[in-house]
C-alpha positions as CSV (number, residue, x, y, z in Angstrom):
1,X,-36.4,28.4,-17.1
2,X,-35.5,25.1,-19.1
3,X,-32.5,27.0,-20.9
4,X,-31.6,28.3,-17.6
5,X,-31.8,24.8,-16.0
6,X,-30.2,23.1,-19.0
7,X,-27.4,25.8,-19.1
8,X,-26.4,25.6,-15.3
9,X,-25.9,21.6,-15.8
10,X,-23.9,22.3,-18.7
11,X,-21.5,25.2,-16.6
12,X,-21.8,22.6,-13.5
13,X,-20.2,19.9,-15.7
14,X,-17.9,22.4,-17.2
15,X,-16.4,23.0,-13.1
16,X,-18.1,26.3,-13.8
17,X,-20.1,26.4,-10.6
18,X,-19.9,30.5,-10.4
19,X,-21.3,30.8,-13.5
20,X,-24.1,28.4,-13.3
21,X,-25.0,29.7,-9.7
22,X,-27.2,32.3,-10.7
23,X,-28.9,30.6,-13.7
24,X,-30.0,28.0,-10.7
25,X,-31.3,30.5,-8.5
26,X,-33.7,32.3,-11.5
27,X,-35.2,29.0,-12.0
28,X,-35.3,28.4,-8.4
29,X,-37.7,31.7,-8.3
30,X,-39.7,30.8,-10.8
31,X,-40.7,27.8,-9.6
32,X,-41.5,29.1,-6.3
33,X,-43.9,31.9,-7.7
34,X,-45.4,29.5,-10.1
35,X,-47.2,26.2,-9.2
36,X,-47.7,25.5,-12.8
37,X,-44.3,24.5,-13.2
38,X,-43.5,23.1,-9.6
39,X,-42.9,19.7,-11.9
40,X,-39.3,21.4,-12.4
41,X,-38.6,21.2,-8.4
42,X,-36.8,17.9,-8.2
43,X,-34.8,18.5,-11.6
44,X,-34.0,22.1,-9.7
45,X,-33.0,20.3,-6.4
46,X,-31.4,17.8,-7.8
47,X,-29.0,20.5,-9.8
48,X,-28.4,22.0,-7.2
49,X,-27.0,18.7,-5.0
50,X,-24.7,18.6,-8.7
51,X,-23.3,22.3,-7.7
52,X,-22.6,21.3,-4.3
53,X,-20.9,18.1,-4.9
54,X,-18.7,19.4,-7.5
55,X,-18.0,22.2,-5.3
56,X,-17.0,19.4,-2.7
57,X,-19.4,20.0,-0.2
58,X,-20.5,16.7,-0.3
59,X,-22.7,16.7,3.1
60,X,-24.9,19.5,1.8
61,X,-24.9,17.4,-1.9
62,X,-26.0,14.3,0.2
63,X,-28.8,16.1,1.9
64,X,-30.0,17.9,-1.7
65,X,-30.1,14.1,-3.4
66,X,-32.0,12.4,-0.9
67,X,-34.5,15.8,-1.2
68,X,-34.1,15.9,-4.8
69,X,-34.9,12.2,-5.6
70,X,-37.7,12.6,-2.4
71,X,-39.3,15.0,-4.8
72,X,-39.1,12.9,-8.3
73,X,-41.5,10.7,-6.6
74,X,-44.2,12.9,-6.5
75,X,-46.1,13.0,-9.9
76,X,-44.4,12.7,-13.1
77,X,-41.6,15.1,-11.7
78,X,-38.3,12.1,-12.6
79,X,-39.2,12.7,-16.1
80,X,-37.8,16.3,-16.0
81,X,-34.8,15.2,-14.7
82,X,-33.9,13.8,-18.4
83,X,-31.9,17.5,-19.2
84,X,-29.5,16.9,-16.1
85,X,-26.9,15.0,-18.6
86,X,-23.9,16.1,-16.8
87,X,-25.5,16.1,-13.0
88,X,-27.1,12.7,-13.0
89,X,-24.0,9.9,-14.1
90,X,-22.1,11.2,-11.2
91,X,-24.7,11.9,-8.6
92,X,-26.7,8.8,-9.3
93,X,-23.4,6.5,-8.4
94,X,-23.2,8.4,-5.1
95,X,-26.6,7.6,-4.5
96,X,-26.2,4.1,-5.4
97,X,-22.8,3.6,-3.2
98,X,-24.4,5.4,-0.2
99,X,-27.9,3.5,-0.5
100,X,-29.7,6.2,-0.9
101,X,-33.4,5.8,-3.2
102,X,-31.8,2.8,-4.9
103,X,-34.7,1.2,-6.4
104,X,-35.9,4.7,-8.0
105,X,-32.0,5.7,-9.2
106,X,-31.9,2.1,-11.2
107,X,-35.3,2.4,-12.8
108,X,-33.9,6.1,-13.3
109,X,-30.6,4.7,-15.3
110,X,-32.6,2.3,-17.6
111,X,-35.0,5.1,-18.2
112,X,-32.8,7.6,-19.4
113,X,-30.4,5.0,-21.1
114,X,-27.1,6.6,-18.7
115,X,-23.8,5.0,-19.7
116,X,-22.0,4.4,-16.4
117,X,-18.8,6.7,-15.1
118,X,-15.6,4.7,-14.5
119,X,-16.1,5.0,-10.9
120,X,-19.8,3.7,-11.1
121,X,-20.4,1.7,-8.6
122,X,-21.6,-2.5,-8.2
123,X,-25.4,-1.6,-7.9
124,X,-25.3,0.1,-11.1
125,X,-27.2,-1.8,-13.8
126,X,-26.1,-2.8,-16.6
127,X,-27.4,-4.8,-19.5
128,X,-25.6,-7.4,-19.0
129,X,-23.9,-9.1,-15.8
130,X,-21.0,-11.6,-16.0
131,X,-19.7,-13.5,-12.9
132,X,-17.0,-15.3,-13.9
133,X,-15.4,-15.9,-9.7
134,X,-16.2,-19.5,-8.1
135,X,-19.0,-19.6,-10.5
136,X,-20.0,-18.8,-14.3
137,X,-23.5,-17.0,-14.9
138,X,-24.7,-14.7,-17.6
139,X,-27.6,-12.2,-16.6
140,X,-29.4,-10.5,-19.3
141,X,-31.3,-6.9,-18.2
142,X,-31.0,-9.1,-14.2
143,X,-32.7,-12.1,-15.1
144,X,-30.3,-15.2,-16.1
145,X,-29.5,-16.1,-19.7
146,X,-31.7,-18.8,-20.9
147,X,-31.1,-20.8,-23.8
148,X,-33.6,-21.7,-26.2
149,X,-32.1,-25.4,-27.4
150,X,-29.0,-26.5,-26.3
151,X,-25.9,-24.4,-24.9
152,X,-24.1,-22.6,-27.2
153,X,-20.1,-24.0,-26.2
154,X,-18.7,-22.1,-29.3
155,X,-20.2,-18.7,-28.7
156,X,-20.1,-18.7,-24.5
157,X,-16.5,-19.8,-25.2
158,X,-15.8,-17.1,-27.1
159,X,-17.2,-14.6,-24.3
160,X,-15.1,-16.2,-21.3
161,X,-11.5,-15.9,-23.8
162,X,-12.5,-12.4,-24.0
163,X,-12.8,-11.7,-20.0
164,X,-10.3,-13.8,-19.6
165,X,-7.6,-12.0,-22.1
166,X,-7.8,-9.1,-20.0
167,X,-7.5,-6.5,-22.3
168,X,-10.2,-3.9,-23.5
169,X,-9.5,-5.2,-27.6
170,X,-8.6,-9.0,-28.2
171,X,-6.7,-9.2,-31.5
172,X,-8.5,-11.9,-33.3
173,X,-5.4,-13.7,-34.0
174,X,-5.4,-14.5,-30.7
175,X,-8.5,-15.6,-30.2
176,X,-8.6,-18.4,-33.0
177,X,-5.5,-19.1,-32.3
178,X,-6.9,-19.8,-28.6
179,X,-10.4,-21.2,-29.3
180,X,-9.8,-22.8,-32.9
181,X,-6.6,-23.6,-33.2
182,X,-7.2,-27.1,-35.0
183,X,-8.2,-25.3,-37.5
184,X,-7.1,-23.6,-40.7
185,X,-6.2,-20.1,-40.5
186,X,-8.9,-19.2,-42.8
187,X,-11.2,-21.6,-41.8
188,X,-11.0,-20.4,-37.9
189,X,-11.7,-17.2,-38.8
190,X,-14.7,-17.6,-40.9
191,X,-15.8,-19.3,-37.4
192,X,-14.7,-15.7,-35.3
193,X,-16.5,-14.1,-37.8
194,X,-20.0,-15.9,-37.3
195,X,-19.9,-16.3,-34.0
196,X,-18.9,-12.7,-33.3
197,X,-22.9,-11.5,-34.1
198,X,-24.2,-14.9,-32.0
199,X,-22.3,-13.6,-28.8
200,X,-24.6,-10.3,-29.8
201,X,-27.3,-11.9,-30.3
202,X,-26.9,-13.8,-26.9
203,X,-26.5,-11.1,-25.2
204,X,-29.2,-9.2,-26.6
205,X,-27.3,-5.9,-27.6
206,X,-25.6,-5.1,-30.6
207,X,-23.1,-3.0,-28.7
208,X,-22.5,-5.0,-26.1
209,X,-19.3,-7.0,-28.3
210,X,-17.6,-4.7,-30.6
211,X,-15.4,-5.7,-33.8
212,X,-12.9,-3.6,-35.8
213,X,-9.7,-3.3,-37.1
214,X,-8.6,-7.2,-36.5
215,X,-9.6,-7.1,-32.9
216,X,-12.5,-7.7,-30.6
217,X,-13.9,-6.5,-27.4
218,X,-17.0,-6.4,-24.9
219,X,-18.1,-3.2,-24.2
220,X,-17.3,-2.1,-20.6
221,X,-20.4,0.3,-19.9
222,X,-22.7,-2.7,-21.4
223,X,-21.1,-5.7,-19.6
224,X,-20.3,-6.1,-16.1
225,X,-17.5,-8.7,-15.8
226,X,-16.9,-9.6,-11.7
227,X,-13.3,-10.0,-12.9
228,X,-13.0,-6.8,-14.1
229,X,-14.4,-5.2,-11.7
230,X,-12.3,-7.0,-8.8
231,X,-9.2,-5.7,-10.4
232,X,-10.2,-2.0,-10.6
233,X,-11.1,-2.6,-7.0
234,X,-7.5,-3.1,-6.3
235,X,-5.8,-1.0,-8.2
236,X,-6.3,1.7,-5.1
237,X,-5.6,-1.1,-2.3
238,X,-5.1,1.5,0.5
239,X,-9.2,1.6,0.2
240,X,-10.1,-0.2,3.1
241,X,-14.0,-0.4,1.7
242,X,-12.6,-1.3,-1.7
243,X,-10.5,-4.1,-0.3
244,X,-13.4,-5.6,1.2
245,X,-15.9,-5.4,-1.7
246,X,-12.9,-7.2,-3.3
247,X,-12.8,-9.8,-1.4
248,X,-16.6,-10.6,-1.5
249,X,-16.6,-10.5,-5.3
250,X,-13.9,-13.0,-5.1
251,X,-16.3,-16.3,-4.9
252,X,-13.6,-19.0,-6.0
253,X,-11.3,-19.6,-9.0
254,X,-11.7,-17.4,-12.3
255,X,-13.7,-19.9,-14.4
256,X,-13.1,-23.0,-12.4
257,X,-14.9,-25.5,-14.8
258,X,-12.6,-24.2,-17.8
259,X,-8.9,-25.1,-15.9
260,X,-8.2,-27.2,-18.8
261,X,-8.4,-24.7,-21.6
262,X,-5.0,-23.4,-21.4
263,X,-6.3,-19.1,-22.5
264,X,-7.7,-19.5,-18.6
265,X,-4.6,-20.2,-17.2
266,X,-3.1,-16.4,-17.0
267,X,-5.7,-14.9,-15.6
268,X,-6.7,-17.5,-13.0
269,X,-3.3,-17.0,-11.7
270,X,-3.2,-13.1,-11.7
271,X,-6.3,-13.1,-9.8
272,X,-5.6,-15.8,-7.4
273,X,-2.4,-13.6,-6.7
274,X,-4.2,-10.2,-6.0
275,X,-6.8,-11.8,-4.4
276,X,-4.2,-13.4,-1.7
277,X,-2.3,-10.4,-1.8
278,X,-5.5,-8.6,-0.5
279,X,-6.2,-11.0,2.0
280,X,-2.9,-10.5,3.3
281,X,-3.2,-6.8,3.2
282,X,-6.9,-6.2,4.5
283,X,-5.9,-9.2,7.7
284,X,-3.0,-6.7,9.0
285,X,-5.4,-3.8,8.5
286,X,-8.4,-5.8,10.7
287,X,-5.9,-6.7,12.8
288,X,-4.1,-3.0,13.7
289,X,-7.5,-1.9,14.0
290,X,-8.1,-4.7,17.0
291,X,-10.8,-6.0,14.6
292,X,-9.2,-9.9,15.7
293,X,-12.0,-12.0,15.2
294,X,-12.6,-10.8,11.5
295,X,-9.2,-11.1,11.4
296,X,-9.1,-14.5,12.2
297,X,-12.2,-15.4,9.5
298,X,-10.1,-13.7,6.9
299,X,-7.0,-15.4,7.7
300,X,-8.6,-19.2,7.7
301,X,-10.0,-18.3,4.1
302,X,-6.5,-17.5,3.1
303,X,-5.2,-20.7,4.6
304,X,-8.1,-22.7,2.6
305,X,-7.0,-20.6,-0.4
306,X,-2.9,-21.2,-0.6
307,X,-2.1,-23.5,2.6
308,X,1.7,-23.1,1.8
309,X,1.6,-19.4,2.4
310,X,3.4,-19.0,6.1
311,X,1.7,-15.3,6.3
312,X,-1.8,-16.3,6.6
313,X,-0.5,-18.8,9.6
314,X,1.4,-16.1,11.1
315,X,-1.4,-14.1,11.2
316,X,-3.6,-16.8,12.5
317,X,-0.8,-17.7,15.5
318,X,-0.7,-13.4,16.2
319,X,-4.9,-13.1,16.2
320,X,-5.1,-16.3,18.8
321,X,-2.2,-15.1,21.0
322,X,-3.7,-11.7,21.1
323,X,-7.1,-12.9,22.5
324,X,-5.3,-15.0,24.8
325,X,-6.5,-18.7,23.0
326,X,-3.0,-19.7,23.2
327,X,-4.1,-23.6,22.4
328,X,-5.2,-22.4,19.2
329,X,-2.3,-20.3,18.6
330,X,-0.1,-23.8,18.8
331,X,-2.7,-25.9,16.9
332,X,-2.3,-22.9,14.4
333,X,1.3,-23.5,14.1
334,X,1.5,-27.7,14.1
335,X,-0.8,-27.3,11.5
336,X,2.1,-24.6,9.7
337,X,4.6,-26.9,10.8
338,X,2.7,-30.2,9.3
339,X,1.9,-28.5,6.2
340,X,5.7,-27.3,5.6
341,X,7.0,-30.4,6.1
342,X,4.7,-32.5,4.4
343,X,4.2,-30.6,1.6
344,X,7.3,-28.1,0.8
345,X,9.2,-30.8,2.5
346,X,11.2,-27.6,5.0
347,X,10.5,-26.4,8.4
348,X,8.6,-23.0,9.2
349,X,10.6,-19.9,8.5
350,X,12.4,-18.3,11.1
351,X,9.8,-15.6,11.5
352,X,7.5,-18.3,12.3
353,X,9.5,-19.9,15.0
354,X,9.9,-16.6,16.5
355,X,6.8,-16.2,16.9
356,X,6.5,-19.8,18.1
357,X,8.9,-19.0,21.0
358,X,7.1,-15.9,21.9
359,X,3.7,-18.0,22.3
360,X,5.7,-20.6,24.2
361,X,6.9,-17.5,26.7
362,X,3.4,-16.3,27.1
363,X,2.0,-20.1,27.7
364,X,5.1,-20.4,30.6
365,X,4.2,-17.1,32.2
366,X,0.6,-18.0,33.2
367,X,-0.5,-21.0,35.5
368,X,-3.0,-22.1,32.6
369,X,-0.5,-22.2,30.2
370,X,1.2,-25.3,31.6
371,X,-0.8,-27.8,30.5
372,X,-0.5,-26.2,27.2
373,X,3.3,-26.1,27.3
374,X,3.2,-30.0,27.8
375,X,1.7,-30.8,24.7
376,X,3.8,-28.1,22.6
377,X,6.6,-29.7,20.4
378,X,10.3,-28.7,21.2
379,X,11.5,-25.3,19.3
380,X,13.6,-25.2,16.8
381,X,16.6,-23.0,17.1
382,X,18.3,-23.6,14.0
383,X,16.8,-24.5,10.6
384,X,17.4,-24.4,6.8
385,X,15.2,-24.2,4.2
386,X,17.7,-25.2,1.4
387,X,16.7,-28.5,-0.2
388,X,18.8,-31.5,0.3
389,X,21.6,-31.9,-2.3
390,X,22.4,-35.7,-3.3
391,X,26.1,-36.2,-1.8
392,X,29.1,-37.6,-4.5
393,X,29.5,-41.2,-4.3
394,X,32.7,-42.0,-2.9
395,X,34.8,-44.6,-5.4
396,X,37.0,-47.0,-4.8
């Protein structure tokens, strides 16, 4: 029966679901004739949930996990799920994204030592956790780093240039060019090359920073960089529940207490770009959907981000009209207005006047509307949004 079970996990992994089918159902019998080895049943289940998720029947897979990880429970059974190598990575995230036996699936990843899919989801642990967003924090196995003397500037610095570099291998050029660039070239690698094992030793895992071949890297199924995982987030933006996990990882600027170091600069920017692009993006969604109040929330956190950018107006001026708070939908745009004036030094774009005018028609076609019309400021018809050019003196 262990062959069998170890087989069919092997074939399930392989997309071999036929062939592992009956190897399932032999151990299946066994188990059910024999209560000596009933400790098998949750491994069994649990294989079986595998078979029907890769099969992509994923209601009957849900319904076998929850039973499957009901069972481990009982007894020492979770400890015979160790020969499920193929079933459990992939299940376990979809237990972990759908909330099912979350407590038991984490204490099952550190007790079997899983490395984590690409796809794994935010609850699975990892060694170690890095929030780099509105905030920079270093947890170690989920407790927070602690340091034994004083902070370590050198070696933490040499952990946020790697995030913030953005690729999977830093050549170390670049790094003491970046973080030691005062120095000689020799001497600023002599530096690389102690602090490389500190960061290690920091972090409490020898393979959670890798070196080789002129170039270094944090390992991406050891470390958990917020960062990182906001971008992937993105990179399928049509994902409605992606978008908003996005947006909650997004805490503030990408290492806000390090604006001066000029290796930040990039990648603050790139972020701050996707993250009002997905503002933008999830705020028509909420609002096509009639979700207007949400809407609204996610639109005044855009304005506080980037209070230049006319779109997040716009959609504050649509959201009010649409509920019928047409006061708000005119403070909304004096406060566009003020803002392009004062600090673009241009008027609103013509899209925004439109949409001006068409408040100003709504606010003239109800009685209560009047008293809002006199306190509106006149339209404007015509604008440009060319900057002044100094005119030629005339001589003579």
């Amino acid at each position: 029966m262990e062959y069998g079970l170890y087989a069919a996990d092997v074939l399930i992994g392989a997309g071999r679901t036929e062939d592992a089918r009956p190897l399932l159902g032999e151990s299946r019998e066994i188990v059910d004739r024999s209560p000596v080895v009933d400790c098998w049943r949750a491994a069994i289940v649990l294989c079986e949930a595998s078979l029907t998720y890769t099969e992509g029947r994923r209601d009957a897979a849900r319904a076998a996990l929850r039973d499957a990880l009901a069972l481990a429970k009982a007894g020492n059974r979770k400890y015979y799920l160790r020969y499920l190598e193929s079933s459990m990575p992939p299940l376990f995230c979809l237990a972990l994204a759908q909330g099912i036996e979350v407590d038991l699936v984490q204490q099952l990843i550190r007790m079997f030592r899983l490395k984590p899919p690409a796809e794994a989801p935010n609850p699975w642990p990892r060694p170690v956790r890095i929030h780099t967003l509105g905030r920079f924090a270093v947890h170690i196995n989920d407790q927070p780093l602690e340091y034994s003397r004083k902070v370590p500037k050198k070696t933490l610095a040499l952990l946020k240039a790697l995030i913030a570099h953005g690729a999977e291998a830093v050549p170390e050029q670049w790094l003491c060019d970046s973080l030691w660039g005062d120095e000689e070239a020799d001497a600023a690698r002599q530096v690389l090359g102690v602090t490389v094992p500190r960061l290690r030793k920091l972090l409490g895992n020898d393979e959670a920073v890798g070196q080789q071949g002129g170039k270094v890297w944090l390992d991406r199924q050891v470390c958990w960089v917020d960062a990182w995982r906001f971008q992937a987030l993105l990179a399928d933006a049509r994902d409605a529940d992606h978008l908003r996990e996005a947006l909650n990882l997004y805490a503030g600027a990408f290492l806000s207490d390090d604006e001066g170091e000029a290796w930040s600069v990039a990648m603050r920017e790139r972020l701050r770009g996707k993250f009002i692009h997905a503002l933008a993006t999830y705020g028509q969604t909420l609002e096509a959907h009639g979700q207007i109040d949400e809407a609204i929330r996610l639109y005044l956190r855009g304005i506080d981000a980037d209070v230049v950018l006319e779109a997040f107006h716009r959609g504050l001026m649509r959201c009010y009209r649409h509920s019928g708070r047409l006061t708000e939908a005119v403070s909304a745009y004096r406060r566009l207005r003020q803002t392009s004036s004062v600090v673009l030094g241009v008027a609103p774009s013509a899209e925004s006047e439109a949409l001006y005018r068409d408040i100003i028609l709504d606010c003239a076609a109800e009685p209560a509307g009047q008293a809002v019309l006199e306190t509106m400021p006149p339209v404007r018809l015509v604008h440009s949004r060319a900057p002044r050019t100094a005119q030629p003196r005339r001589r003579g």
